[in-house]
C-alpha positions in Angstrom: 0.0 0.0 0.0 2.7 2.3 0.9 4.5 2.0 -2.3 0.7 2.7 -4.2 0.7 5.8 -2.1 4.2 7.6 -2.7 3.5 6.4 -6.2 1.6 9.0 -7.1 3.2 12.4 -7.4 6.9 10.4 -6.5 8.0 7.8 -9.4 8.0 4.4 -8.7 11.6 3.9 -9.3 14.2 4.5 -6.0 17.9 3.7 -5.3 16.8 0.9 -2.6 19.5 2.6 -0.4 16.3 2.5 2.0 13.3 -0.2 2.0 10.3 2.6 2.7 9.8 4.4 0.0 9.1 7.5 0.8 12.3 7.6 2.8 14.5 6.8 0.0 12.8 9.0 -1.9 13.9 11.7 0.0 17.5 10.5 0.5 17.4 10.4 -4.0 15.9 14.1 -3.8 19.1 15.1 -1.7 21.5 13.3 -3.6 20.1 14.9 -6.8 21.7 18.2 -5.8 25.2 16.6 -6.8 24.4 18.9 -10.2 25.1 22.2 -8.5 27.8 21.3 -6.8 25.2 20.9 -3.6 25.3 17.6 -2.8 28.3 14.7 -2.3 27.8 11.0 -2.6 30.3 10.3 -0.2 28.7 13.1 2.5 25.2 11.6 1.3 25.9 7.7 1.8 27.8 8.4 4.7 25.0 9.8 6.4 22.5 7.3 5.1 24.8 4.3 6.6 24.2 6.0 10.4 20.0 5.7 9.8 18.0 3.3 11.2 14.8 4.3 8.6 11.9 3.2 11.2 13.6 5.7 13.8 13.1 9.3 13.1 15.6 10.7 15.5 18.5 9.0 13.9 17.4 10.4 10.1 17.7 14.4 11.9 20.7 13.6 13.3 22.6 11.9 10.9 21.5 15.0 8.7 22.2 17.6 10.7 25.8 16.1 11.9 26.6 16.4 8.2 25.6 19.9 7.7 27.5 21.2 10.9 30.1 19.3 9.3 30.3 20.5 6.1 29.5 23.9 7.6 32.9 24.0 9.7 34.5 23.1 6.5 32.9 26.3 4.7 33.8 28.6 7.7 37.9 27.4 7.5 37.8 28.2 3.7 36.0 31.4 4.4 38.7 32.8 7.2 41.5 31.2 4.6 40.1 33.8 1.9 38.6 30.5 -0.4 35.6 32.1 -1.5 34.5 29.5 -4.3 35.3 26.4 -1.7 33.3 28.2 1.3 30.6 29.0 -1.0 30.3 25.0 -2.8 30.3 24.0 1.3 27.6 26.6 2.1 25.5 25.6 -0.1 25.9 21.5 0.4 25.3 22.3 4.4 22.5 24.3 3.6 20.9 21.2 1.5 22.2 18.8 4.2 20.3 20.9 7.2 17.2 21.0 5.0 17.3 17.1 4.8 17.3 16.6 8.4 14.6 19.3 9.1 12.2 17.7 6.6 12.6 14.8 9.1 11.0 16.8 11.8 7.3 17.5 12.7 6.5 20.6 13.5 6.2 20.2 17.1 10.0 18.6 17.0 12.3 20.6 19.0 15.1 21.2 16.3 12.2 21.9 13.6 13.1 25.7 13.3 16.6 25.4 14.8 17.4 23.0 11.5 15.3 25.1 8.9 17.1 28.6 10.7 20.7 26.6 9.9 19.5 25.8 6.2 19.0 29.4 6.0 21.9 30.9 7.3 23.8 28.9 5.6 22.7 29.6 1.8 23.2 33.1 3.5 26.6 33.5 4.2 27.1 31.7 0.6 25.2 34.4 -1.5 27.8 37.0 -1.2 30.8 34.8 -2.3 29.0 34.6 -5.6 30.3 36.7 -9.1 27.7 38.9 -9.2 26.5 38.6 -5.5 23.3 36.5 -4.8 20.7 39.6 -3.4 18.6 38.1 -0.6 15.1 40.1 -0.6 12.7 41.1 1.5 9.6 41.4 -0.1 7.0 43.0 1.8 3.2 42.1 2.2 0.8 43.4 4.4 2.5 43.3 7.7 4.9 41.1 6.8 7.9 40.7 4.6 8.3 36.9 2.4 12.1 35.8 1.7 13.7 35.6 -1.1 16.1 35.7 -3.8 17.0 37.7 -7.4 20.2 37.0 -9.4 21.4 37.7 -12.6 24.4 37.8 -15.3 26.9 39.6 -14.4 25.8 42.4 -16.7 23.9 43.7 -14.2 22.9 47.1 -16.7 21.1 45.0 -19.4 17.4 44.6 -19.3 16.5 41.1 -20.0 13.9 38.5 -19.0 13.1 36.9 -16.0 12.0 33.9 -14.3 10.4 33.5 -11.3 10.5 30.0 -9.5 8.5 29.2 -6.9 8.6 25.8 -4.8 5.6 23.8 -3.8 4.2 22.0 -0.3 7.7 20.9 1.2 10.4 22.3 -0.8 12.5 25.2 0.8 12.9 28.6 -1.0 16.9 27.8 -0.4 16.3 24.3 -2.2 14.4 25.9 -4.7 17.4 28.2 -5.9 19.2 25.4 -6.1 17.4 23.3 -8.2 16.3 26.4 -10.9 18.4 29.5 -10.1 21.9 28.8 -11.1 20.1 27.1 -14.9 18.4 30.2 -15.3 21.4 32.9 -14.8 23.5 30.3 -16.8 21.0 31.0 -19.8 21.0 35.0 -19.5 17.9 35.0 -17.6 17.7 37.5 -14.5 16.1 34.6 -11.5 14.2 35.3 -8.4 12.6 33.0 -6.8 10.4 33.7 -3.4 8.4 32.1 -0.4 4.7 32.6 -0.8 2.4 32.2 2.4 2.1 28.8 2.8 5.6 28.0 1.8 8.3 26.5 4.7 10.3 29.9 5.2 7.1 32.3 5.3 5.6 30.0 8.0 9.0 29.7 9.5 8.9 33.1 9.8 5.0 33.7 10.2 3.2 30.9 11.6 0.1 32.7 10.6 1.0 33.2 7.1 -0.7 29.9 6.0 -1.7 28.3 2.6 -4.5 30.1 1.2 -6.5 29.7 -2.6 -6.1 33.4 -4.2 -2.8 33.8 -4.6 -2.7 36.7 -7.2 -3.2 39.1 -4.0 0.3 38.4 -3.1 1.8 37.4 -5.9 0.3 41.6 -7.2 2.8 43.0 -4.1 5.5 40.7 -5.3 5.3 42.2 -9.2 5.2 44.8 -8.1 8.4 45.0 -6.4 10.1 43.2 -9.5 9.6 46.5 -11.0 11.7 48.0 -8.7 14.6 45.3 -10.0 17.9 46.3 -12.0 17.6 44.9 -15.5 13.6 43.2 -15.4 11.7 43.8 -18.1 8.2 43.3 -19.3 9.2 39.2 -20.3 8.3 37.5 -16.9 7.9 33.8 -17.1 6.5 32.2 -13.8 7.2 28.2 -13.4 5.8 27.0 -10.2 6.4 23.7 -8.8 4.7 20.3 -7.1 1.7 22.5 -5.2 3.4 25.3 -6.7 1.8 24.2 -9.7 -1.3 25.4 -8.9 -0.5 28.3 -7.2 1.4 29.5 -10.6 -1.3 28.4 -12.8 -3.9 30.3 -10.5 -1.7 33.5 -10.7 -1.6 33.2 -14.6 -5.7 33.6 -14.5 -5.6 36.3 -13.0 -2.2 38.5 -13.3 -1.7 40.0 -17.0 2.0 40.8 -16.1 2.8 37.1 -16.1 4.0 36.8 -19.9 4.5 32.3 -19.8 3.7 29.8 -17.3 5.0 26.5 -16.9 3.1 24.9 -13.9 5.0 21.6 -13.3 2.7 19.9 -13.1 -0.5 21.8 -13.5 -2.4 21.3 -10.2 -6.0 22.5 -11.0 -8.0 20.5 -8.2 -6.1 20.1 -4.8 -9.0 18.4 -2.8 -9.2 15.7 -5.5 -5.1 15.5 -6.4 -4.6 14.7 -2.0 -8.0 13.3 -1.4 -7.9 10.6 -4.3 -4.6 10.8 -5.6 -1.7 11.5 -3.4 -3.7 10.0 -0.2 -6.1 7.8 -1.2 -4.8 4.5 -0.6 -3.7 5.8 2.9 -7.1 6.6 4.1 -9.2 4.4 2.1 -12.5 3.0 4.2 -11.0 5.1 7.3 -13.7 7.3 9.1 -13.3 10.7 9.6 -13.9 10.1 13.2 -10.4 7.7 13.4 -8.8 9.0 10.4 -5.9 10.8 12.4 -4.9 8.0 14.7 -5.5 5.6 11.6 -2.8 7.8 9.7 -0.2 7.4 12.7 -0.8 3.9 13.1 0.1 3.0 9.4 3.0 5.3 9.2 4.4 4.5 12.7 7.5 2.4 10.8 7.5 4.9 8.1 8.8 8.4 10.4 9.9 10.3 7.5 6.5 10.4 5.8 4.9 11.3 9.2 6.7 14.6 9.4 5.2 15.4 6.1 2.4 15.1 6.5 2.3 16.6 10.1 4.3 19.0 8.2 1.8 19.6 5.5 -1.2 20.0 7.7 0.7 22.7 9.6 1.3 25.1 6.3 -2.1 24.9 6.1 -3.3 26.2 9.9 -4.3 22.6 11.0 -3.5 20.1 13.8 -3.9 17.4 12.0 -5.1 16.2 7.8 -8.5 15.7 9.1 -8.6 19.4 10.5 -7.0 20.2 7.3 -9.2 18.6 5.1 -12.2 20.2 6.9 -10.8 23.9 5.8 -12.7 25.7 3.5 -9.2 27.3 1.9 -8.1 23.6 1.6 -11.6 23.1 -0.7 -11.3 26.5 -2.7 -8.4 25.4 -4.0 -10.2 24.2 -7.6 -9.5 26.4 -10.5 -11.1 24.3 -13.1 -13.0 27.1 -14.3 -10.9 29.8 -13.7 -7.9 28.2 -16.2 -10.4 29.1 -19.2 -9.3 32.5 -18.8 -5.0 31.9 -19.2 -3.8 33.5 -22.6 -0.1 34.1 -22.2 2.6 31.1 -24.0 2.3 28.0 -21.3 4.4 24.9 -20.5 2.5 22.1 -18.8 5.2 19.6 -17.2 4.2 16.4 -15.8 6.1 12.9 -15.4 4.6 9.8 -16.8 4.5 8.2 -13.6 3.6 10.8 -11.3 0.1 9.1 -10.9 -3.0 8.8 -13.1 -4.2 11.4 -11.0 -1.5 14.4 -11.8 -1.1 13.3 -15.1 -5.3 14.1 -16.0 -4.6 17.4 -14.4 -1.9 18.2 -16.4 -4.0 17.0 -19.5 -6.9 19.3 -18.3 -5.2 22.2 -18.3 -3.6 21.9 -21.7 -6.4 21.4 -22.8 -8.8 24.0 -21.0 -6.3 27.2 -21.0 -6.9 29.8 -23.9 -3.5 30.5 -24.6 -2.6 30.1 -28.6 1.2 28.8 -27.8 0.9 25.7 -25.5 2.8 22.8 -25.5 2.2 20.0 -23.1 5.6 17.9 -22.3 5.3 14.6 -20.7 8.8 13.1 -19.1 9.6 9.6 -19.2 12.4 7.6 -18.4 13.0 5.8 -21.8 13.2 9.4 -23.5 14.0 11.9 -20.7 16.3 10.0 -18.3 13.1 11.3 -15.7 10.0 10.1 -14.3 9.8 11.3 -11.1 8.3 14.3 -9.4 9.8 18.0 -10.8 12.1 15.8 -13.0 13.9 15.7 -9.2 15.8 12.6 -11.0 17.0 14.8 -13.5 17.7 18.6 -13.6 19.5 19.5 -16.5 16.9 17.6 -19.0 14.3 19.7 -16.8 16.2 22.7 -17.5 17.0 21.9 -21.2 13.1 20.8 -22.2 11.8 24.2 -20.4 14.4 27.0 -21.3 14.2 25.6 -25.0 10.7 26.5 -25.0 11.5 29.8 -23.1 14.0 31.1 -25.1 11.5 30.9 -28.5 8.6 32.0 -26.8 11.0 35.3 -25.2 14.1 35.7 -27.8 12.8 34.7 -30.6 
């Protein structure tokens, strides 16, 4: 059942480093950042050879030994005036702290210690880049979200920009990662940011929850991209995993949004989680006993239970039958609202990311107005990637969505 369950919206396919699935899942999705230089097999199997997968404890710890490791490395190149070795061992320990934080409810007592280190970390690396990585501050109503813009090094030139946004459990430091250094390799300026809902906004703001119109904050951040060095009118937004729906919702509704490329398209959340992603976990369970019926299959599986604790929490709940009870968590459908998308759009999707996310995906290609729209579906036998975000394979990511960028935006 387990395996049926991370099957959809996580491919099939794992290293078998770890028997649960969803664990070795997560130890892939780390090990992926080896393609920016943020991420070392050695480090990686290291710390996977000191987990015992059914206890949670020893997954954060064996995580966040390796960051304060790698961290102490960075701070010894750093005093020794070896800016491109600190900055390489910032940015693994940064990816290394993350991994042991997703570990961690959010009742955990290193939960925000561990996310805090993730942070600080990609931090003190942003300044030992050529041009300097500019951490933002974007404020919104009372509050300000955290971020990031880069660009070439031709800091004068206007050009276009792309703006990444992560989805349920990515981090906005993982999210640079794993988009920002492709884009400014390509001549694109990059920012990426944490909406409300994302993990550093409710880091910083437990208040600052999910919520289903996000063209109200997305407006306030525009509108401070306008204030940028070198952003023009050509803004592309590519939002992924849950940030597939909030970037396809922001496209119905936000003119200055010139492409999209949801990946994947998310157009119904109740029915992705409620019949996709969770279905097989919650099957016949009454709502009454659906909590402790949750905990009780995942006891062996600790990982999983932090995100989905995790996930409740981003949304304001205690728990996923709180969550599932929120009328934000059943407003977010935009099956109608898609009709009205014009600009150029990308629809991403893996073949086996679940029946589920691939008929979304499918749905909005085919229900979006837009006159340029191309629908790409990864697969291992062409790609090299199956899996969720093409988290198996970046650079194929990168080359299948800039390709399509660069025509729609240089062309």
């Amino acid at each position: 059942m387990r395996k049926r369950f991370l099957g959809a919206a996580r491919s099939p396919h794992g290293l078998g480093v770890f028997t649960d699935h969803e664990t070795d899942w997560v130890f892939k999705r780390t090990l992926e950042q080896m393609s920016e230089k943020a991420a070392e097999i050695g480090e990686c199997l290291f710390a996977a050879s000191q987990i015992k997968e059914s206890d949670g404890e020893s997954w954060i710890n064996a995580w966040a030994d390796l960051g304060e490791n790698v961290f102490l490395h960075a701070q010894e190149s750093y005093e020794n005036g070896c800016k491109v070795s600190a900055r390489e061992s910032f940015i693994r320990a940064s990816n290394y702290f993350r991994t042991a934080e997703y570990g961690c409810s959010p009742n955990h007592p290193r939960f925000h210690e561990l996310w805090q280190k993730s942070f600080d970390a990609f931090h003190a690396a942003c300044p030992l880049f050529d041009p300097p990585i500019q951490i933002l501050k974007i404020p919104f109503d009372d509050k300000f979200l955290p971020g990031y813009f880069w660009h070439p090094a031709d800091q004068s030139a206007s050009r276009p920009t792309m703006v990444s946004v992560g989805g349920n459990d990515s981090s906005g430091e993982e999210m640079f990662i794993t988009t920002g250094f492709g884009a400014v390799r390509r001549g694109y300026n990059y920012v990426t940011f944490e909406y409300p809902g994302h993990r550093g906004t409710v880091h910083l703001y437990p208040d600052c929850v999910k919520r289903p119109d996000y063209e109200i904050p997305f407006k306030a951040v525009l509108d401070f991209l306008e204030t940028l060095p070198g952003v023009d009118e050509r803004i592309a937004l590519g939002g992924f995993s849950y940030g597939g729906y909030v970037a396809a919702r922001v496209a119905c509704f936000e003119k200055r949004i010139r492409a999209v490329i949801p990946d994947s398209p998310v157009v119904d959340i109740p029915e992705l989680v409620l019949s996709g992603f969770l279905g097989p976990l919650i099957k016949g369970v009454p709502n009454a006993f659906l909590d402790r019926a949750v905990q009780y299959r995942l006891r062996k599986s600790p990982v999983t239970k932090a995100l989905l604790d995790y996930s409740a929490w981003t949304w304001g709940a205690k728990s996923l039958s709180e969550e599932f009870e929120l009328e934000s968590f059943n407003r977010h459908n935009i099956r109608e609202e898609i009709r009205s998308i014009s600009c150029p759009a990308l629809a991403l999707v893996g073949k086996d990311e679940g029946v589920e996310m691939v008929n979304q995906a499918k749905f909005f290609y085919e229900n979006i107005s837009s006159e340029k729209k191309t629908l790409y579906i990864f697969s291992r036998e062409v790609d090299g990637s199956n899996d969720h975000c093409q988290l198996d394979n970046f650079s194929r990511a990168h080359q299948v969505a800039y390709d399509w960028l660069d025509h729609i935006f240089k062309n």
